[in-house]
Each structure stands twice: as C-alpha cells, then as structure tokens.
C-alpha positions in Angstrom: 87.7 178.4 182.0 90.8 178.8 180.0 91.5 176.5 177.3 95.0 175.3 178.9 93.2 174.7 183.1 90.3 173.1 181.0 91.9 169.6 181.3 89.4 168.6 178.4 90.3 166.9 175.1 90.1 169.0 172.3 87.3 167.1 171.0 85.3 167.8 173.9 83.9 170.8 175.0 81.3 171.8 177.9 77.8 173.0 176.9 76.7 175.7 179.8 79.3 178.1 181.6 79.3 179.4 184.8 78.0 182.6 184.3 74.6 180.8 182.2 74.0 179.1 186.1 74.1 181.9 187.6 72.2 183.9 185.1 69.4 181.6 185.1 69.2 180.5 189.1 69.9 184.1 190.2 69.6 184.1 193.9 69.2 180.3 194.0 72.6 180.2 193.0 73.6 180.9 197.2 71.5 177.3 197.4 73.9 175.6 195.1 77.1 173.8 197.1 78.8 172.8 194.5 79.4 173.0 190.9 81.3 170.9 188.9 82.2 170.8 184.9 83.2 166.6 184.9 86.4 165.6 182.7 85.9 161.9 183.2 84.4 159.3 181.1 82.0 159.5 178.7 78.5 160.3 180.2 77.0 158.8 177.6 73.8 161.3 176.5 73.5 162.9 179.8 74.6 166.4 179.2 73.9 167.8 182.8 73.1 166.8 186.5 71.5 168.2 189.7 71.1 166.6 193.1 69.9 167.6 196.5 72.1 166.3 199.1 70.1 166.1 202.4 71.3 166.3 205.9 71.9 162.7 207.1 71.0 162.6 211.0 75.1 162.5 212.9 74.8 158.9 214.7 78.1 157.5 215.7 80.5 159.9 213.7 78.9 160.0 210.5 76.3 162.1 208.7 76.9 165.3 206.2 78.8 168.5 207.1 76.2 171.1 207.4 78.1 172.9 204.3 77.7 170.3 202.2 73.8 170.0 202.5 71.8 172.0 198.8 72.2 171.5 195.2 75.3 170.0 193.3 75.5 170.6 189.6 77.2 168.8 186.7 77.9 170.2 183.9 78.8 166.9 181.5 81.2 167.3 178.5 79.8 167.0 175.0 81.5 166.4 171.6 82.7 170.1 170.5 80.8 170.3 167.2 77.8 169.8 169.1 78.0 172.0 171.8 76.3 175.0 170.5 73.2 173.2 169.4 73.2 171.6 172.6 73.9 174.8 175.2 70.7 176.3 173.0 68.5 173.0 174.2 69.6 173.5 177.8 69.4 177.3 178.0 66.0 177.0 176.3 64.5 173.6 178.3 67.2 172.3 180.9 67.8 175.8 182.9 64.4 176.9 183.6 63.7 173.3 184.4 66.5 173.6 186.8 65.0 177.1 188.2 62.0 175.7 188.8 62.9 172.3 190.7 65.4 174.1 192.9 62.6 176.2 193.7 60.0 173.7 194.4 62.7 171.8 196.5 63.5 175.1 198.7 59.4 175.0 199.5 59.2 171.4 199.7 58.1 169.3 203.1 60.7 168.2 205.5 59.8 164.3 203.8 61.4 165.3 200.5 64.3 167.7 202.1 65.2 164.7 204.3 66.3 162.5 201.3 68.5 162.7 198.5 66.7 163.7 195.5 68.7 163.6 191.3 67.8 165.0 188.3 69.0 163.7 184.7 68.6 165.8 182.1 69.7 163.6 178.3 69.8 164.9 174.9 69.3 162.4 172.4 68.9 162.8 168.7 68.2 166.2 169.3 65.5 166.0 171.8 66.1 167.1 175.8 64.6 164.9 178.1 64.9 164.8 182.3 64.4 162.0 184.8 64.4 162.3 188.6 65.6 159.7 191.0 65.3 159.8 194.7 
C-alpha cells in the first residue's frame, strides 16, 4: 500500500502484506471475503484477526448476503520499530496457524459452519499467542 493511501500514523506500521496472505493460504485465499489492514484505535496486543462469518437463516428480511459468508482477516497496526520482529512471529506461528484453521473449518460439520467462529492471535513480550471465540 503506498505510504501516502496508507492513512497510518507514521509511528505505526502493519506487520503482514497482502501478498504474505496469499502466499501462505494459496488457494484458500478464494475462501477469504474480506481483508482488512484496520487504522482505528489501538488494538492493544492483538496483532491480527480471522472470523468465519456464517450464513444466518433469511427470516423476515434479515440474514447475510450469500457473498458475505467465509473468512474475514485483520491485519492490526503495530508500533513501526516493531514490525519486523513481529511480521517474523506471524509468518513463522500466526500464518500457518491460519492455514490450517481455515482448512479445518472448510471440512468442518454443518454445527460449526452454522455459527460464527473468531480467532485472536496476541503478541506479548515477544511471545505469539491465539484464542478462539465462537
């Protein structure tokens, strides 16, 4: 993204591009709806986000728009002198992790497709963690 569309203090700076996503999803990356690099507040030591967004049944007007339905990611801003050490933890840990639940998910039961599923993953003091939510 070029420094002037990045809308990103100068202090700030995102850890993973696009083209590390694709790289490591490969295929999966069809599977993925959306993709965002967040500007907002601070995420505190959450460095990057996935969630399955699940097809909620239409019952008087509402539900999802079958486009919508797969795997948002969120790329969360880090400060810029740490952005190297961290794009290292999640190309090494966080990405394959990432591989690997999108692929579990694409072979899961229609139980766990049928609700909206989020993982976390936090780098603190140097040390990449993950938690899921449903």
């Amino acid at each position: 993204m070029s420094a002037r569309n990045r809308r990103l203090p100068r202090h700030r700076a995102w850890p993973l591009t696009t083209t590390d996503i694709n790289e490591c999803l490969g295929p999966r990356t069809s599977r993925v709806t959306d993709l965002r690099f967040l500007t907002g507040h601070d995420s505190g030591s959450i460095v990057l986000g996935a969630e399955w967004t699940a097809p909620i049944p239409r019952n008087y007007g509402r539900g999802t728009h079958p486009d919508m339905v797969g795997f948002r990611i969120d790329v969360h801003p880090v400060d810029a002198t740490e952005r190297a050490a961290t794009r290292a933890a999640l190309r090494a840990h966080a990405l394959p992790q990432l591989h690997a639940w999108i692929t579990q998910a694409m072979a899961a039961d229609e139980t766990w497709r049928l609700t909206a599923h989020r993982r976390y993953w936090r780098l603190t003091d140097g040390h990449l963690t993950h938690r899921d939510e449903a």
